[in-house]
C-alpha positions as CSV (number, residue, x, y, z in Angstrom):
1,X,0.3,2.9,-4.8
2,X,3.7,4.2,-5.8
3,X,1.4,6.6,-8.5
4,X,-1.1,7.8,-5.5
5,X,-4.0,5.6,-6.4
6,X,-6.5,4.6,-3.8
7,X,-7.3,1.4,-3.3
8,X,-10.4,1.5,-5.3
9,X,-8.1,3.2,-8.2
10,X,-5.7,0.3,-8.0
11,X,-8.4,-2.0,-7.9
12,X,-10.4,-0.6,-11.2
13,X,-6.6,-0.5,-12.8
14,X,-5.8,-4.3,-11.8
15,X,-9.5,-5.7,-12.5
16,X,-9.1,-6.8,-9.1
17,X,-11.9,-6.7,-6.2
18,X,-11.2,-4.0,-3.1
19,X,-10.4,-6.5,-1.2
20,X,-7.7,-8.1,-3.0
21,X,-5.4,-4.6,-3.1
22,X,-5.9,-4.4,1.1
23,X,-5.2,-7.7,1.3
24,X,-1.8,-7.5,-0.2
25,X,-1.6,-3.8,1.0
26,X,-1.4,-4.9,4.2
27,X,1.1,-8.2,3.6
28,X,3.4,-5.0,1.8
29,X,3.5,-3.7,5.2
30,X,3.7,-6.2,7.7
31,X,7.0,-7.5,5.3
32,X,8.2,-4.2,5.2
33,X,7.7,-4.3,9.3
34,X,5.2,-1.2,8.3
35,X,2.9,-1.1,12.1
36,X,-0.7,0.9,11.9
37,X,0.5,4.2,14.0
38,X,-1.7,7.1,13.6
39,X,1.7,9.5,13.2
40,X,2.9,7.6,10.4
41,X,1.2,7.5,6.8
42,X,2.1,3.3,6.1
43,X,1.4,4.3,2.1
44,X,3.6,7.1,1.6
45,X,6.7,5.1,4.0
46,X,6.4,2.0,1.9
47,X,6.9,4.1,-1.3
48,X,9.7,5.6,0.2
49,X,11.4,3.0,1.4
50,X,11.0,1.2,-2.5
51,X,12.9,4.3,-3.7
52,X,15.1,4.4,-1.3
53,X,16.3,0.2,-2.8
C-alpha cells in the first residue's frame, strides 16, 4: 500500500486472492480508527500515519 499498489497489485505481489488484501485493508483501518468518509482517502491516511511512528 505504502508503494501505491492497488489491491490487485498487492495481491499479484503477495500470491494472495483480492479478497484477502481488503480483508486485512480494512482490519488496517478499523485498528487505525480509519472511518469510510468520502473526504478522506483511508489509503493515503494510513500510510501517513505509519510514517508519522
Amino acid at each position: 500500500m505504502g508503494e501505491g499498489l492497488t489491491n490487485a497489485g498487492i495481491s499479484q505481489r503477495l500470491f494472495i486472492s483480492g479478497g484477502a488484501v481488503e480483508k486485512h485493508t480494512q482490519r488496517l483501518f478499523a485498528k487505525l480508527g480509519l472511518s469510510d468518509s468520502a473526504s478522506v482517502h483511508r489509503r493515503v491516511t494510513a500510510v501517513l500515519t505509519l510514517l508519522g511512528r
